[in-house]
Steps between C-alpha positions, in 0.01 A plus 500: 500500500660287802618618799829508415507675191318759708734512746802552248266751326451708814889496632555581151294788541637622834838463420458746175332723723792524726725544194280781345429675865910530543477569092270821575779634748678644177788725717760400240334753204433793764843678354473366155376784271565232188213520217401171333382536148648885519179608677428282809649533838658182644288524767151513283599225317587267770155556617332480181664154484428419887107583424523260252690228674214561799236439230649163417543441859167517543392270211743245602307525872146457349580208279751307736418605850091578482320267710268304273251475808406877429412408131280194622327687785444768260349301204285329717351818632444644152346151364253527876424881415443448161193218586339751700414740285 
């Protein structure tokens, strides 16, 4: 991965996070005492599908925004301790 596409990767990332942080303030279902699928409150559900949406957040910010230097450092150490014993 180049620089760039790293770059795009992580304001990618940041900007969703802003999106999902102002996502979280959910003020607009306080009132609403709606049920989705006759048994869920609005409310429940939006989080259900915010907990998701977080989860994919967080997949798209390990495989676009992850520096690959970790990975290297880290496989080297293993293949180093691994010799040792």
């Amino acid at each position: 991965m180049n620089g760039s596409q790293s770059s795009s990767g992580k304001s990618l990332v940041w900007l969703l996070f802003v999106v999902m942080f102002f996502a979280h303030q959910d003020f607009w279902w306080w009132d609403d005492s709606s049920l989705v699928l006759g048994f869920l409150p609005i409310g429940l559900a939006y989080h259900a599908l915010f907990s998701i949406g977080c989860a994919l957040l967080g997949w798209l910010a390990i495989s676009k925004a992850w520096p690959t230097e970790l990975e290297v450092f880290a496989d080297e150490m293993e293949e180093t301790d691994s010799t040792k014993i």
